[in-house]
C-alpha positions as CSV (number, residue, x, y, z in Angstrom):
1,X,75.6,-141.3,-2.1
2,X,74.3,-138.4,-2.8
3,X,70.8,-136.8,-1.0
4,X,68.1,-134.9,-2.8
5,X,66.0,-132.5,-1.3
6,X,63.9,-131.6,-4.7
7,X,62.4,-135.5,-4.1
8,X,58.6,-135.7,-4.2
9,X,57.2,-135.6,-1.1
10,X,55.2,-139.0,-1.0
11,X,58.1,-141.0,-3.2
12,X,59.9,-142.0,0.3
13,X,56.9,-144.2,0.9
14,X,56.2,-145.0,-2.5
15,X,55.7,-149.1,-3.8
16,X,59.3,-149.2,-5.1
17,X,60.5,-148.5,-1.1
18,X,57.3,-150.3,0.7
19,X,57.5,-153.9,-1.1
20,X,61.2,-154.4,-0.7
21,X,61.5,-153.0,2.9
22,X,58.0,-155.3,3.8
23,X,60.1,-158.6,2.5
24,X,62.8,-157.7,4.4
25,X,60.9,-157.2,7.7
26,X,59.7,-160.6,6.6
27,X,62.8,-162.1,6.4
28,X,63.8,-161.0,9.3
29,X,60.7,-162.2,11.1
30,X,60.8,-165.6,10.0
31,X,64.5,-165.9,10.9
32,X,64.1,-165.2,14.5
33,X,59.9,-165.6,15.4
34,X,58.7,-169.2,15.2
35,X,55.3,-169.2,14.3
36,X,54.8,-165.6,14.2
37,X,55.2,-162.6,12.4
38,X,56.2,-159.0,12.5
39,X,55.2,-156.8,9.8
40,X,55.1,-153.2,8.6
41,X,52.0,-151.5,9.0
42,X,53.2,-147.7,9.2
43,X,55.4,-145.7,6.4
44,X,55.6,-142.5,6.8
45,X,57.8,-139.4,5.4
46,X,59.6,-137.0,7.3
47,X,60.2,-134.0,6.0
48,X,63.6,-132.5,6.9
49,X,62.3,-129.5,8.9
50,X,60.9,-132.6,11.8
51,X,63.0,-134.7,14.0
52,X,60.8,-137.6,15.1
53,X,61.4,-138.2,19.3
54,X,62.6,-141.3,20.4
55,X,65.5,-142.9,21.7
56,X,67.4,-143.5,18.7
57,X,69.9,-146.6,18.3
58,X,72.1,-147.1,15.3
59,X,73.3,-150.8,15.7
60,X,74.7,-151.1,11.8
61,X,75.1,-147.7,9.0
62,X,72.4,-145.9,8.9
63,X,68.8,-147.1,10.0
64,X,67.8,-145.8,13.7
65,X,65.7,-148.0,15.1
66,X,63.5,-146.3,18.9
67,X,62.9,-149.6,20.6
68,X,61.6,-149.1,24.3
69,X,62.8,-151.6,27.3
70,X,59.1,-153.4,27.1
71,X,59.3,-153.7,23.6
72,X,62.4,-155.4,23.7
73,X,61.3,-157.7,26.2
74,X,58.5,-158.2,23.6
75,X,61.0,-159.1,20.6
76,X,62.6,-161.6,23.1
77,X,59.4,-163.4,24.4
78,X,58.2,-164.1,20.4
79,X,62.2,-165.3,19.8
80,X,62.6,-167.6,22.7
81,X,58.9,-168.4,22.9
82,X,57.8,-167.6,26.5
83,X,57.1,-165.0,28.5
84,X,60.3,-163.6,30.5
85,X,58.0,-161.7,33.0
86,X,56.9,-165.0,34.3
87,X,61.0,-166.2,34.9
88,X,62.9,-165.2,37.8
89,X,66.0,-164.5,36.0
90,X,69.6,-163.9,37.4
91,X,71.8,-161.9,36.1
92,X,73.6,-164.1,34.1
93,X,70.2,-164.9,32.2
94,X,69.6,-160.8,31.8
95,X,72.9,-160.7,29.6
96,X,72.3,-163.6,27.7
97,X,68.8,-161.8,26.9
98,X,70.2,-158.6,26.1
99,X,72.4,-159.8,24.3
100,X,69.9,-161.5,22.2
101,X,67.7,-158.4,22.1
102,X,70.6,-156.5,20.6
103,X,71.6,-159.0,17.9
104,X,68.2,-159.3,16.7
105,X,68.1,-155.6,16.4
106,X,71.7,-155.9,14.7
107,X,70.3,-158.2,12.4
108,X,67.3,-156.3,11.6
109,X,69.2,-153.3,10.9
110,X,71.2,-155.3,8.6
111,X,68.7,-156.8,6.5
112,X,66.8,-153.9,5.8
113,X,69.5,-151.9,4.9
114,X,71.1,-154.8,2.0
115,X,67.2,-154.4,1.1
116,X,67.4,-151.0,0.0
117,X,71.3,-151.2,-1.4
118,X,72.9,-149.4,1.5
119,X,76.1,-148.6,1.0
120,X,79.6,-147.8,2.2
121,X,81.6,-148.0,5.7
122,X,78.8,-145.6,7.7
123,X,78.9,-148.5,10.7
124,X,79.3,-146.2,14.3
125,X,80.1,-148.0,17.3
126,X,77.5,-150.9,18.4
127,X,74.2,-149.4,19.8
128,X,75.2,-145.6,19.3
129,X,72.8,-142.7,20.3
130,X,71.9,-140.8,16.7
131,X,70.4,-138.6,15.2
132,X,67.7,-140.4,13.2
133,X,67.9,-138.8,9.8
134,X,70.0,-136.1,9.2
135,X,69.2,-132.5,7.8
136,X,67.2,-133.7,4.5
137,X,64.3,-136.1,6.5
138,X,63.5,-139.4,5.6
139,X,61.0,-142.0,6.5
140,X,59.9,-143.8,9.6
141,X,58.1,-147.5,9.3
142,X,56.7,-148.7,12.3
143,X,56.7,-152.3,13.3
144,X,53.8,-154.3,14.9
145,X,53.1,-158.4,15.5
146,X,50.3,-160.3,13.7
147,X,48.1,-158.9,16.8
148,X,49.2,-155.5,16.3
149,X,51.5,-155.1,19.3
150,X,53.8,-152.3,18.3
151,X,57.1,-153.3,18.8
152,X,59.4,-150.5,17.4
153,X,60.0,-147.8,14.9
154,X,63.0,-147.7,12.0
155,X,64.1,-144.4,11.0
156,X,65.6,-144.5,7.1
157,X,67.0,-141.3,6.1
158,X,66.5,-140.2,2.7
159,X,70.0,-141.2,1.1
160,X,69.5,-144.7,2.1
161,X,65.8,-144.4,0.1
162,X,67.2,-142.6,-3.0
163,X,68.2,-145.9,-5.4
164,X,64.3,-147.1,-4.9
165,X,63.2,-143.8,-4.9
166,X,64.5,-143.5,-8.5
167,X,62.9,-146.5,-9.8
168,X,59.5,-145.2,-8.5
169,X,59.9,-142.0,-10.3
170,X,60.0,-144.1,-14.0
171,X,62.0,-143.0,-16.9
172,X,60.8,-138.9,-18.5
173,X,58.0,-139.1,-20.6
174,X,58.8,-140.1,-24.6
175,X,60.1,-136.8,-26.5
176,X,61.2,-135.7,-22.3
177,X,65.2,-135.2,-22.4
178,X,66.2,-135.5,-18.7
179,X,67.2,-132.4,-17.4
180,X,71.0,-133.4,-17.8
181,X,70.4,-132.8,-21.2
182,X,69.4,-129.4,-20.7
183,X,72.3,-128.1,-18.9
184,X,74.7,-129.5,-21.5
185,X,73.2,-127.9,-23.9
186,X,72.8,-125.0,-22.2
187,X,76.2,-124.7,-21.3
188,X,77.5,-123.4,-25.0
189,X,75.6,-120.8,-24.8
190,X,77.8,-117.5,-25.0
191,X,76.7,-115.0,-21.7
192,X,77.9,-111.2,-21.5
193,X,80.1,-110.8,-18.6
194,X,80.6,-107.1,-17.1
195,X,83.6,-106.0,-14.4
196,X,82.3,-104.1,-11.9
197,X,84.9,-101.6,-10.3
198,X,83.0,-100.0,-7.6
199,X,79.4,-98.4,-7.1
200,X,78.5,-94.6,-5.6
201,X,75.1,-93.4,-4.7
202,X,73.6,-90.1,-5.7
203,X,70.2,-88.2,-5.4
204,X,68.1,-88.3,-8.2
205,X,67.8,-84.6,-8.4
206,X,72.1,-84.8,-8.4
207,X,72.0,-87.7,-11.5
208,X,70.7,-84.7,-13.6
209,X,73.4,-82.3,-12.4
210,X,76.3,-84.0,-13.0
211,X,78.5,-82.7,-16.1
212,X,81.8,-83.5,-17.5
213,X,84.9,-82.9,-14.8
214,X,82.2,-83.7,-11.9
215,X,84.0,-86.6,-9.7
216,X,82.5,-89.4,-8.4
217,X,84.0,-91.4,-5.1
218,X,83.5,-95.4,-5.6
219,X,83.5,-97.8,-2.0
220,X,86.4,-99.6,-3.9
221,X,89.7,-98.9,-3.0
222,X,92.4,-97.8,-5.5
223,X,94.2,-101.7,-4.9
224,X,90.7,-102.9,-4.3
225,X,89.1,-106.1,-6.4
226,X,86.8,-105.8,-9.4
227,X,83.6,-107.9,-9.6
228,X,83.1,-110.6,-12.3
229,X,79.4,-111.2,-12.6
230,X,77.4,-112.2,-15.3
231,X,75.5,-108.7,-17.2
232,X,72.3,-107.5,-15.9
233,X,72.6,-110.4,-12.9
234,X,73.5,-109.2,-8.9
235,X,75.7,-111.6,-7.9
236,X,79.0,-111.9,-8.6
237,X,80.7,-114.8,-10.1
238,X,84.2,-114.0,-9.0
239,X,86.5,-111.3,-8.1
240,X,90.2,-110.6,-9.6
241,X,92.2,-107.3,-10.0
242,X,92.8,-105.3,-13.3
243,X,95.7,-105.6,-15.7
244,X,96.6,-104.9,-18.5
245,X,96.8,-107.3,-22.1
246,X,98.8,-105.3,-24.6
247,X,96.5,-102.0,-25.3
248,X,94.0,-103.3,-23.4
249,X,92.6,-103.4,-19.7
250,X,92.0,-106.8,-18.3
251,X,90.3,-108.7,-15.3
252,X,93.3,-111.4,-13.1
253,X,91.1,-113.3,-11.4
254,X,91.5,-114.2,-7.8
């Protein structure tokens, strides 16, 4: 899957991304929280030049969810339907509770991600440390209860956005060609390409003085490269070494 960084800025929290990830957080919900909900009342984007703080967890691919010890303690009083600060619990209990914290979270991650058509074998270890959203940003939704408790925050980098963030872009305008189009067509069109063996600097009083037999010393080498670049552009397209074809000179690339 392939990330885009030219994306406009507000399609990450676009309708085509909000309504399917707000199902799935329903989903979720009504799977594990008996006569309760959780729901989505934050979407934000994040460009890539943020990192959003937090104690990031990936528990499936690719969503990081920062869930803090009293939220989790939260998630586990609405699923089991009391309140665990009022149990004296031994240690036995606290691993059967974590271990129901965690595979909620597990199963959260999972059904937001089949949501939004995530991909591919991107599963670290259970409950690795991350790095929310890589070098090209994302979005973050925050969670909350039907009080507005917040209960944690998932991070969704942009690759795992991109196949809804399509659809809310729409198809190009009638008369539009998409800008594939373009570059086909573009690419028949014949360019002037130049070798370029060396360059020497002069004054500009000196340009005027030169004359025939005057030498001029290039910074190439005598078994140095040639430049291939395009004529009239700076950068090179590729360097080879001259040859010769027949009665004429000629450019081997490298």
């Amino acid at each position: 899957m392939t990330a885009q960084p030219w994306l406009p800025v507000d399609a990450l929290v676009r309708e085509a991304v909000r309504a399917p990830l707000d199902a799935a957080v329903r989903r979720w919900s009504a799977r594990w929280f008996a006569g309760r909900s959780v729901g989505v009342p934050r979407l934000a984007a994040v460009p890539a030049t943020e990192r959003p703080r937090g104690d990031w967890r990936v528990y499936r691919r690719a969503a990081a969810i920062d869930c803090s010890r009293q939220a989790r303690t939260r998630i586990a009083d609405l699923g089991l339907d009391c309140s665990l600060d009022r149990l004296t619990l031994g240690e036995a209990d606290r691993r059967l509770v974590d271990a129901f914290e965690r595979e909620v979270l597990r199963d959260l991650s999972q059904t937001v991600e089949d949501a939004l058509g995530v991909l591919g074998d991107w599963r670290p270890a259970p409950e690795t440390p991350a790095e929310p959203l890589g070098r090209l940003g994302g979005a973050t939704a925050g969670l909350a209860d039907d009080r507005g408790a917040p209960l944690l925050t998932l991070a969704l980098p942009q690759a795992c956005l991109l196949p809804l963030c399509r659809e809310s872009l729409g198809p190009p305008r009638p008369g539009e060609e998409p800008p594939g189009s373009r570059v086909r067509a573009l690419a028949s069109t014949p360019v002037a390409l130049e070798a370029v063996l060396g360059q020497a600097e002069v004054a500009l009083a000196d340009l005027k003085a030169l004359a025939p037999g005057d030498v001029l010393v290039l910074d190439t080498r005598l078994d140095g490269p040639a430049l291939l670049r395009v004529a009239g552009a700076g950068r090179p397209v590729a360097e080879g070494v001259l040859t010769q074809d027949e009665d004429a000179l000629a450019l081997k690339l490298k």
